[in-house]
Biotite code that builds the C-alpha atoms (Angstrom):
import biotite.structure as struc

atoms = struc.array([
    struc.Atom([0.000, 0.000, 0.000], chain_id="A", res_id=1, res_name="UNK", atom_name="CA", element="C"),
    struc.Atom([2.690, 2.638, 0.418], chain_id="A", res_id=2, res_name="UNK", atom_name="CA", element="C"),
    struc.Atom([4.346, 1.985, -2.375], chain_id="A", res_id=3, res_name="UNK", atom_name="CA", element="C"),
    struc.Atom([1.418, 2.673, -3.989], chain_id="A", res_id=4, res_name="UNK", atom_name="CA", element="C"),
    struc.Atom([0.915, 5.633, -2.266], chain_id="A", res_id=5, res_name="UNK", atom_name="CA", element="C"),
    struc.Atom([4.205, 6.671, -3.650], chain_id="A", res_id=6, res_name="UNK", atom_name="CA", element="C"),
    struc.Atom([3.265, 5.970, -7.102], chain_id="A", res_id=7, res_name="UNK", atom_name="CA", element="C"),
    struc.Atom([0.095, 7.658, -6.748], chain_id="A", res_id=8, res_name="UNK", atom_name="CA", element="C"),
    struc.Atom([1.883, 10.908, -5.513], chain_id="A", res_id=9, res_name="UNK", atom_name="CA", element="C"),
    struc.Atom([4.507, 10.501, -9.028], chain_id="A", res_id=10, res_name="UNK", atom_name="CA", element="C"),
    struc.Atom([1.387, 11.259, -11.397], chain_id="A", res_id=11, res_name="UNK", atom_name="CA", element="C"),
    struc.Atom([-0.047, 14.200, -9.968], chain_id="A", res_id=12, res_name="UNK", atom_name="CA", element="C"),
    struc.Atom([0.693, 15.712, -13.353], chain_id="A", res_id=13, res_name="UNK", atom_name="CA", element="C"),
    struc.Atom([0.662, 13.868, -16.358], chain_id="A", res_id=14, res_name="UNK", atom_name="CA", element="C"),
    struc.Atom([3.175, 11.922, -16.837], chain_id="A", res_id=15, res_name="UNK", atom_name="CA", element="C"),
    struc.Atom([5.309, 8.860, -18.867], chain_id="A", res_id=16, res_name="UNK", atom_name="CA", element="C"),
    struc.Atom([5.386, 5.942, -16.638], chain_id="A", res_id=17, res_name="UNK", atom_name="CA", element="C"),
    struc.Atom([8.825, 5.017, -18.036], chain_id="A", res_id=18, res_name="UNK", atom_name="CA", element="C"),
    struc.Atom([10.210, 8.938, -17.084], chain_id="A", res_id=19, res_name="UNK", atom_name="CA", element="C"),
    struc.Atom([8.850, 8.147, -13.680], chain_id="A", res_id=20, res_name="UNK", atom_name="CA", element="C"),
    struc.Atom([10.136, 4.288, -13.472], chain_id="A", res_id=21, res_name="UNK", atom_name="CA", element="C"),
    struc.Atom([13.798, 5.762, -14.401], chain_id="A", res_id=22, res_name="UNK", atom_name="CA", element="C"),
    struc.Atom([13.367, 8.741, -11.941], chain_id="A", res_id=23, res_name="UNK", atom_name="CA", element="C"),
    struc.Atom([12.987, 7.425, -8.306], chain_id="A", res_id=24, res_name="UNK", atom_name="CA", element="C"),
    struc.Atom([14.645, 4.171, -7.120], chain_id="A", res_id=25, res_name="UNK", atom_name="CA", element="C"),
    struc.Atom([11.498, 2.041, -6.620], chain_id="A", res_id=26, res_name="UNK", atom_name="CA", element="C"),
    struc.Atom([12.902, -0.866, -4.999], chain_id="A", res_id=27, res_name="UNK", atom_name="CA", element="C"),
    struc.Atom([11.218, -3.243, -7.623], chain_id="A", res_id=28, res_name="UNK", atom_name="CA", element="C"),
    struc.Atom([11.431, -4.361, -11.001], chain_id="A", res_id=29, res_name="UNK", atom_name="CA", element="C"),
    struc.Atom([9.686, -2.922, -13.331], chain_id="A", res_id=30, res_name="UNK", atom_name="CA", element="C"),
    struc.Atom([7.192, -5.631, -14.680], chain_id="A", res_id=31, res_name="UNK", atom_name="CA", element="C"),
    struc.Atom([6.537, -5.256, -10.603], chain_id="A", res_id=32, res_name="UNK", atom_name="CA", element="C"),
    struc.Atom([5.922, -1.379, -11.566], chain_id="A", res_id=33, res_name="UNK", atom_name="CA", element="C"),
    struc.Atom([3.727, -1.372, -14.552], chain_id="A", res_id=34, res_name="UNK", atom_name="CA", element="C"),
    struc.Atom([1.644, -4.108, -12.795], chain_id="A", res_id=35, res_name="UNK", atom_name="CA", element="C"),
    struc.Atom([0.751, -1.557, -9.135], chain_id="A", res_id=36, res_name="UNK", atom_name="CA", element="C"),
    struc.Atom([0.507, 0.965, -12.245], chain_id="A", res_id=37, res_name="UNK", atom_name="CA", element="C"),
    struc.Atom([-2.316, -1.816, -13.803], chain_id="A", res_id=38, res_name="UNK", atom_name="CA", element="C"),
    struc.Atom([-3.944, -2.406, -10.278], chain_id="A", res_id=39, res_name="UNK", atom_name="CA", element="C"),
    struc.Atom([-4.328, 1.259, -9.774], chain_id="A", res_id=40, res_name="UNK", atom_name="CA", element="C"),
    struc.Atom([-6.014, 2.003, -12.507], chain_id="A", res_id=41, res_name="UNK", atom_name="CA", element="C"),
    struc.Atom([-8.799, -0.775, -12.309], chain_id="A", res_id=42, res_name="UNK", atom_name="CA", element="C"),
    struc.Atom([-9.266, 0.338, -8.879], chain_id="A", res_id=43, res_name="UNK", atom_name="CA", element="C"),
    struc.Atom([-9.899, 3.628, -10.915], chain_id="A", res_id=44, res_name="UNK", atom_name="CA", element="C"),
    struc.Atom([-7.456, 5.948, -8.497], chain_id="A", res_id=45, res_name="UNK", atom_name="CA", element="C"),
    struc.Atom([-5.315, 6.545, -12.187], chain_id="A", res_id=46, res_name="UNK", atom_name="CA", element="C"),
    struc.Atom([-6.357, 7.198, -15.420], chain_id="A", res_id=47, res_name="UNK", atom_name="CA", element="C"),
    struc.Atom([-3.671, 5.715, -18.122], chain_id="A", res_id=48, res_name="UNK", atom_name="CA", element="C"),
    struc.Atom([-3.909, 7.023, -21.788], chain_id="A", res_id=49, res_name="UNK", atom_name="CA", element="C"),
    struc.Atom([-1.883, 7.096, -25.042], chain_id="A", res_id=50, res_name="UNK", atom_name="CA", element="C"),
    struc.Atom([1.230, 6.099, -22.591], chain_id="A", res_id=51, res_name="UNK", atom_name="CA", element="C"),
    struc.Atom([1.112, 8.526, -20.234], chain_id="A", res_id=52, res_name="UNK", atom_name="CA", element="C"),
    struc.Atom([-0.898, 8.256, -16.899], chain_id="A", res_id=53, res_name="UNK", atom_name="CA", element="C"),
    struc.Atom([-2.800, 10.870, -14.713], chain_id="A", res_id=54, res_name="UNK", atom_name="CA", element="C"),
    struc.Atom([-4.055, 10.458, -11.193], chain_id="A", res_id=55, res_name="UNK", atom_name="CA", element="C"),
    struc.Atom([-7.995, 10.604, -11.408], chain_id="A", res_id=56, res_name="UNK", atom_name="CA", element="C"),
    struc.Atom([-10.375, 12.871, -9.125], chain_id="A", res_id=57, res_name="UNK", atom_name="CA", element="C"),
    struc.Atom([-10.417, 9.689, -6.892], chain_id="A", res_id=58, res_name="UNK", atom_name="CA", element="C"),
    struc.Atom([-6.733, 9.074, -6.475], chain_id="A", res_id=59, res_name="UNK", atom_name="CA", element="C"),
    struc.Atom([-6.165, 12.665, -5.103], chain_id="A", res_id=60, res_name="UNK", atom_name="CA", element="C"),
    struc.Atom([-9.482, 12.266, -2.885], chain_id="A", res_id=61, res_name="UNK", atom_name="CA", element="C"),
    struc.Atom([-7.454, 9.159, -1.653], chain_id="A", res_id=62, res_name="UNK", atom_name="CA", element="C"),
    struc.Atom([-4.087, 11.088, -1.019], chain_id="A", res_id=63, res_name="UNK", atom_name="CA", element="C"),
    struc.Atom([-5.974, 14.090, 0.801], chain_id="A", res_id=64, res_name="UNK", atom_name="CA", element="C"),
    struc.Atom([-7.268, 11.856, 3.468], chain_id="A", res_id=65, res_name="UNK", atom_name="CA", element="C"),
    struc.Atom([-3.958, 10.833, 3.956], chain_id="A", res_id=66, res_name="UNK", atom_name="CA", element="C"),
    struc.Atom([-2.910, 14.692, 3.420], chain_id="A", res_id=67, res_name="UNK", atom_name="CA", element="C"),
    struc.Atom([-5.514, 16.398, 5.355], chain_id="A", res_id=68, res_name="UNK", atom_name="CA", element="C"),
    struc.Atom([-6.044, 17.837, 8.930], chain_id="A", res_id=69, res_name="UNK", atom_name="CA", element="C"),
    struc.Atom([-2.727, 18.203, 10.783], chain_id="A", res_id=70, res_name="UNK", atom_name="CA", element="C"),
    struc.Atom([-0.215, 20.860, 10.483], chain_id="A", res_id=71, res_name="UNK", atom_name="CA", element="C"),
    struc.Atom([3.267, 20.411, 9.930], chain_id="A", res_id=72, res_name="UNK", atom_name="CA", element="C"),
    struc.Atom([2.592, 16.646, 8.408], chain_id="A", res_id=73, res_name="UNK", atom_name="CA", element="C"),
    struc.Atom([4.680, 14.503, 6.719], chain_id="A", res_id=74, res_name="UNK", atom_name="CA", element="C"),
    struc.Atom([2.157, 12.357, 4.467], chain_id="A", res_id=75, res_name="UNK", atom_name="CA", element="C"),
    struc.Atom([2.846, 9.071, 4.244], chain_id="A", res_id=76, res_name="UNK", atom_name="CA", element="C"),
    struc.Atom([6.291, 8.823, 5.878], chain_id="A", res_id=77, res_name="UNK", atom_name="CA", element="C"),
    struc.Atom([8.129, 5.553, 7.367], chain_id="A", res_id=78, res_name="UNK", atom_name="CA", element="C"),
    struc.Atom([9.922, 5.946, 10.640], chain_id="A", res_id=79, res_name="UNK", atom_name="CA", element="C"),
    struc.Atom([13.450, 5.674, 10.132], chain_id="A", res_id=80, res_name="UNK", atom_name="CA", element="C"),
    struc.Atom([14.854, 1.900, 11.566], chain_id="A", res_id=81, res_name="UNK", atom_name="CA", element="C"),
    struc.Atom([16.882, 3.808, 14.387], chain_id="A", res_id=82, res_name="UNK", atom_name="CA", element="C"),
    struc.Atom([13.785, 6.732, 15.350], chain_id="A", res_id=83, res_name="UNK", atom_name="CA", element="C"),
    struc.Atom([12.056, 5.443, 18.028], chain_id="A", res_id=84, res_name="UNK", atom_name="CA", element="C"),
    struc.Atom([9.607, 8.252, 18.458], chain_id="A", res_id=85, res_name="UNK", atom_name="CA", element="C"),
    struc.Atom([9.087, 10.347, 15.577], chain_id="A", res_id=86, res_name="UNK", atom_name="CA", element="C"),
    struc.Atom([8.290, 13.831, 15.182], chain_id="A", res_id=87, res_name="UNK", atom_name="CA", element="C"),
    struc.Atom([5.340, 13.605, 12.698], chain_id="A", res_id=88, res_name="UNK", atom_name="CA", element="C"),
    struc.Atom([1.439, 14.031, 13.680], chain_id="A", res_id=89, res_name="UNK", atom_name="CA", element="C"),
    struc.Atom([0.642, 11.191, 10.964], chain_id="A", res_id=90, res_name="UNK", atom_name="CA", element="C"),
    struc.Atom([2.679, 8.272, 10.149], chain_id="A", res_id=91, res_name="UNK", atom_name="CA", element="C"),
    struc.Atom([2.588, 5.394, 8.057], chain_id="A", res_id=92, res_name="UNK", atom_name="CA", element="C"),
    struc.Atom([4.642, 2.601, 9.383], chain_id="A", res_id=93, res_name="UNK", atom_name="CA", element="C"),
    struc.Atom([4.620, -0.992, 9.377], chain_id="A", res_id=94, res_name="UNK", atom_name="CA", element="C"),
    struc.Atom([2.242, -3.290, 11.424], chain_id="A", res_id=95, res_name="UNK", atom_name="CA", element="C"),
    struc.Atom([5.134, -5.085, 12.766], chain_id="A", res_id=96, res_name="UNK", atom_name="CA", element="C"),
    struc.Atom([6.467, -1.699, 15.003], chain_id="A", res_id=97, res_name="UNK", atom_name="CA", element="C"),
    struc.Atom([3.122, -0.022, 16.007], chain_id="A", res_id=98, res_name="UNK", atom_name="CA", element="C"),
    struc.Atom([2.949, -1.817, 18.882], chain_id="A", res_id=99, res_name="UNK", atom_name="CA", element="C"),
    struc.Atom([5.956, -0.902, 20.105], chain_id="A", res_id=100, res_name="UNK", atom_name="CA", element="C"),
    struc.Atom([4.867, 2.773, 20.042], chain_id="A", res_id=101, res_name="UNK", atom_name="CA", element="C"),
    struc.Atom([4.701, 4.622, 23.911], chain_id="A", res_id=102, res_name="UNK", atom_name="CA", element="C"),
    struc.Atom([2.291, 6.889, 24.545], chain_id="A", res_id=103, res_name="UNK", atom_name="CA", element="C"),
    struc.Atom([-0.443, 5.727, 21.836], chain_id="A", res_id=104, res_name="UNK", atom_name="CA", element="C"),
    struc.Atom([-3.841, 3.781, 22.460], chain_id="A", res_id=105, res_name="UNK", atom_name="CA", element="C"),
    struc.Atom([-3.630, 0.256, 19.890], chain_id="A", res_id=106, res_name="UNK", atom_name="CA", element="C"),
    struc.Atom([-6.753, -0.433, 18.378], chain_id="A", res_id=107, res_name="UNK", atom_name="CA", element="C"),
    struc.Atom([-5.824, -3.657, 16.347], chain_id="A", res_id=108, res_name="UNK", atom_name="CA", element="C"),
    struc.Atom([-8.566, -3.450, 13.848], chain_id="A", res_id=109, res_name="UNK", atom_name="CA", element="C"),
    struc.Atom([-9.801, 0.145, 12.280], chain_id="A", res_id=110, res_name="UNK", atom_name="CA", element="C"),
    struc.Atom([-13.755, -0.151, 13.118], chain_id="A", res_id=111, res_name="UNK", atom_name="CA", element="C"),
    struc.Atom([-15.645, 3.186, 13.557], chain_id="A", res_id=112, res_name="UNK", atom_name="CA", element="C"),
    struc.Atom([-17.483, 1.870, 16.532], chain_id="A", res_id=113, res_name="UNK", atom_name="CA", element="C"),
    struc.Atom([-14.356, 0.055, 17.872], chain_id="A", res_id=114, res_name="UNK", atom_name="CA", element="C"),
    struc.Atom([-12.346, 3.459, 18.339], chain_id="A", res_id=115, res_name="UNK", atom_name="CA", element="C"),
    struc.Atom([-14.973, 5.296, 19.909], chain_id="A", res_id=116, res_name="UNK", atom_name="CA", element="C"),
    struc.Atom([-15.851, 2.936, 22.448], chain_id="A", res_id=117, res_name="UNK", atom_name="CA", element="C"),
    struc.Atom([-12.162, 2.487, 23.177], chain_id="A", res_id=118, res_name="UNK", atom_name="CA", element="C"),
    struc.Atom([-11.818, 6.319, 23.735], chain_id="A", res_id=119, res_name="UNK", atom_name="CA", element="C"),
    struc.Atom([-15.092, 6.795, 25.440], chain_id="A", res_id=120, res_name="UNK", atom_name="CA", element="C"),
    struc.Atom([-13.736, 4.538, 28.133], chain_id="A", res_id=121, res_name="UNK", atom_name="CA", element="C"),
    struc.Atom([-9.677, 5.943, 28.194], chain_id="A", res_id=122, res_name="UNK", atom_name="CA", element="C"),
    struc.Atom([-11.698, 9.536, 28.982], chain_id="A", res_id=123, res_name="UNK", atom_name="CA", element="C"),
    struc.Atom([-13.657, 7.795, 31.808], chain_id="A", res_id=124, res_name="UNK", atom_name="CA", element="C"),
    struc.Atom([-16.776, 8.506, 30.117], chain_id="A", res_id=125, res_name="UNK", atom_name="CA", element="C"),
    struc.Atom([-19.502, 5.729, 30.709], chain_id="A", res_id=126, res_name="UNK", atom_name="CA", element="C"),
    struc.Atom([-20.749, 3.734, 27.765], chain_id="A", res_id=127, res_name="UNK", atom_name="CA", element="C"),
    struc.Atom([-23.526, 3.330, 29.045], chain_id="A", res_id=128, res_name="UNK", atom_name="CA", element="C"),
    struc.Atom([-26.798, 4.513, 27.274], chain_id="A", res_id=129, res_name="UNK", atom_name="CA", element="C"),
    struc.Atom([-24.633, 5.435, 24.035], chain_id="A", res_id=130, res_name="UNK", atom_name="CA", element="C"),
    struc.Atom([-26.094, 3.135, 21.717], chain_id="A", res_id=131, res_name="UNK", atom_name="CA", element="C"),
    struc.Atom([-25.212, 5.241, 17.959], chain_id="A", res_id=132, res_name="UNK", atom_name="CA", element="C"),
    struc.Atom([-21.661, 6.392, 16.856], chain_id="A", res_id=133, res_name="UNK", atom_name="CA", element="C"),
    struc.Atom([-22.717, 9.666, 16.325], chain_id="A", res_id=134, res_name="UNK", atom_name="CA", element="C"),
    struc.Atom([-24.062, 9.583, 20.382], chain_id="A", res_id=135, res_name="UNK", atom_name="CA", element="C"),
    struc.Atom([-20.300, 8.549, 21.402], chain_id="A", res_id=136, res_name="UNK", atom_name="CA", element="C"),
    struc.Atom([-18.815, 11.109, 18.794], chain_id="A", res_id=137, res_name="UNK", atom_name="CA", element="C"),
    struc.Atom([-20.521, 14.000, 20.554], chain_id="A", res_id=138, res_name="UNK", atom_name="CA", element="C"),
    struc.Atom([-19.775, 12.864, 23.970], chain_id="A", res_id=139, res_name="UNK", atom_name="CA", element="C"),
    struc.Atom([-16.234, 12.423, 22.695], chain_id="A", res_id=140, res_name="UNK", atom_name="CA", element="C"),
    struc.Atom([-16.238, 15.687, 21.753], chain_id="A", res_id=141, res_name="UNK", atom_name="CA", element="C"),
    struc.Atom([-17.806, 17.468, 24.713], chain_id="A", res_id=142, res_name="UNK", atom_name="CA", element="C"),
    struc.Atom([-15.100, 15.736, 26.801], chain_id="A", res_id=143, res_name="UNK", atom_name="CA", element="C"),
    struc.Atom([-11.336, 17.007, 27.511], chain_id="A", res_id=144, res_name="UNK", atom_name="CA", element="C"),
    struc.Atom([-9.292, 14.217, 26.197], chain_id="A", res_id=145, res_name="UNK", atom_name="CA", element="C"),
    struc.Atom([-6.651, 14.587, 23.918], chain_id="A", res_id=146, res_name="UNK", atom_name="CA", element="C"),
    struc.Atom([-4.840, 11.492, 23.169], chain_id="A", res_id=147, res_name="UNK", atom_name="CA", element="C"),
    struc.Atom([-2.654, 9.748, 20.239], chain_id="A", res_id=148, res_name="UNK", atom_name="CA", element="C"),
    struc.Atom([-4.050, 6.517, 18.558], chain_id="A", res_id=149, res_name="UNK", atom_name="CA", element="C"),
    struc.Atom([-1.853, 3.742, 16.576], chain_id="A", res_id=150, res_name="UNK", atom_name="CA", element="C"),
    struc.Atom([-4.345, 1.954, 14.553], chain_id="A", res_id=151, res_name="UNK", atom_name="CA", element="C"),
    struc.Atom([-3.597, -1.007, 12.656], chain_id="A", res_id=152, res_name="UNK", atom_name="CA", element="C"),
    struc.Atom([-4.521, -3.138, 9.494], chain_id="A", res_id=153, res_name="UNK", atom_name="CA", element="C"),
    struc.Atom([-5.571, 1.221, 8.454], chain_id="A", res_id=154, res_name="UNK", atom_name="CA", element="C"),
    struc.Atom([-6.142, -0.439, 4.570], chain_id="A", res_id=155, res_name="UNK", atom_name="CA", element="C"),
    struc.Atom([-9.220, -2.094, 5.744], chain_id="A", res_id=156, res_name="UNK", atom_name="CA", element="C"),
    struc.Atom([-10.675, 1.146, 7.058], chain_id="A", res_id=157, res_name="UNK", atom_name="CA", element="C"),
    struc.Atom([-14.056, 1.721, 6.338], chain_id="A", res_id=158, res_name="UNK", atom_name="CA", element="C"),
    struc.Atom([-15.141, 5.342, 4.903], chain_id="A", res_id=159, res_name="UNK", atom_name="CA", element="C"),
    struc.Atom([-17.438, 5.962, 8.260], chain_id="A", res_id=160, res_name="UNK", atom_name="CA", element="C"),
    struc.Atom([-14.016, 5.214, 10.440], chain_id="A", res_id=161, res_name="UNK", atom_name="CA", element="C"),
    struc.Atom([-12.148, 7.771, 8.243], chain_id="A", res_id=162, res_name="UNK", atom_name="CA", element="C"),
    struc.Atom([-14.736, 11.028, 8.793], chain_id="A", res_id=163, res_name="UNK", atom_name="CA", element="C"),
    struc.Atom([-14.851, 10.201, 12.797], chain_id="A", res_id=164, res_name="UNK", atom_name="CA", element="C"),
    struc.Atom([-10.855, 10.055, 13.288], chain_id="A", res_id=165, res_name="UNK", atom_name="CA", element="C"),
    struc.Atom([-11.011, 13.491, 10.451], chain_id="A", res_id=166, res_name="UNK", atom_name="CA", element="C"),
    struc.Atom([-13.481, 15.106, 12.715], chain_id="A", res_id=167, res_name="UNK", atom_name="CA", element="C"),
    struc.Atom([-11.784, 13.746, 15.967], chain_id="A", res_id=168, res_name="UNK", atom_name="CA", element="C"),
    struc.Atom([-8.728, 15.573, 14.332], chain_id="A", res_id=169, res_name="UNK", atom_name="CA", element="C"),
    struc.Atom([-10.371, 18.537, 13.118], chain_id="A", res_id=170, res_name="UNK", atom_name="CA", element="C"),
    struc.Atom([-11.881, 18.655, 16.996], chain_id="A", res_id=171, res_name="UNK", atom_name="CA", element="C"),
    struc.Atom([-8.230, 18.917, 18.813], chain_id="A", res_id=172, res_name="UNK", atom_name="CA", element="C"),
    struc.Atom([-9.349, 15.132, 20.449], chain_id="A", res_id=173, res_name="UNK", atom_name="CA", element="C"),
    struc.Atom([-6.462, 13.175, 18.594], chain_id="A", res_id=174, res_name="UNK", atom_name="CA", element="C"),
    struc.Atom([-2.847, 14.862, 18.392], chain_id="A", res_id=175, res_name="UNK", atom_name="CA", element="C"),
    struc.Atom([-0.989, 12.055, 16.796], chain_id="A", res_id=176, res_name="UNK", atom_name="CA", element="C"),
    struc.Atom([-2.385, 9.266, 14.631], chain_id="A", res_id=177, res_name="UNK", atom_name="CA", element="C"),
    struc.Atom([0.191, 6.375, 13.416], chain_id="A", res_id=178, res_name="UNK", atom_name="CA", element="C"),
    struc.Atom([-1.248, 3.734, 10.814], chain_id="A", res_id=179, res_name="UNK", atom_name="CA", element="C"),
    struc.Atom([0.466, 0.490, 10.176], chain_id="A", res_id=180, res_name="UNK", atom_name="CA", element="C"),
    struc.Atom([-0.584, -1.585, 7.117], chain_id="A", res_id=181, res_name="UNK", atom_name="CA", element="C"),
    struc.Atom([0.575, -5.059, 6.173], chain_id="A", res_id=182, res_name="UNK", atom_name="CA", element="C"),
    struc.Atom([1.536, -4.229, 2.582], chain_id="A", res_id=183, res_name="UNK", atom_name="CA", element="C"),
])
């Protein structure tokens, strides 16, 4: 998924696939290359005519998300092997190392209702009597916590899951968010 991500960020302007290829040291062959380029644009996220390719409208809908709501980001960075605690206020990094974070609730599996409970009871805020999301979103809100979260396996987030953490942001409830994904 991050490499991906990478590639995705290469054809913000239209571009030759082979220019970019020879441009950046991918890491991978490039069969490996033209076939993310393939996946990507079945997935519709890049649009891929007369040999040179174009992220669409929703490829840069998918990079804002990952863009959007903190200041002084660095979208889509790793940690460096030897940076324990980096300086970012969104991260990508690899499943393996986000539970080795300090300072960061884990929520193994990205479901809306999953986080909310999870932060509704690290506030001290009974669950009781919330039944909907959008009850435990406001009392999340209404509350003074301010935490960081590391949530894992982020590629199987769900499009409700993304708005609540983007309005937990955008509310001054979540300072740091880390992601890890498996790919």
């Amino acid at each position: 998924m991050l490499d991906e991500l990478e590639l995705l960020k290469a054809f913000r302007e239209e571009r030759n696939p082979v220019e970019v290829f020879n441009s950046h040291p991918w890491g991978f062959s490039r069969a490996t290359f033209y076939r993310r380029l393939e996946k990507l644009r079945k997935q519709g996220l890049l649009d891929w005519r007369n040999g040179k390719a174009r992220i669409t409208e929703r490829g840069e809908r998918l990079l804002e998300l990952f863009d959007s709501g903190f200041a002084g980001e660095r979208s889509g960075a790793l940690i460096d092997r030897d940076d324990k605690k980096p300086d970012t206020n969104f991260c990508i990094i690899e499943s393996d190392r986000l539970k080795q974070l300090e300072g960061f609730i884990y929520i193994p599996y990205p479901s809306a209702s999953y986080i909310l409970k999870t932060l509704l009871l690290y506030a001290g805020i009974p669950t009781k009597g919330l039944s909907t999301n959008a009850e435990k979103f406001k009392a999340l809100v209404k509350s003074d916590l301010k935490t960081n979260l590391a949530i894992d396996n982020f590629e199987n987030s769900s499009r409700q899951t993304l708005v609540f953490l983007r309005e937990l942001i955008n509310a001054g409830k979540l300072e740091k968010v880390y992601v890890g994904v498996r790919d």
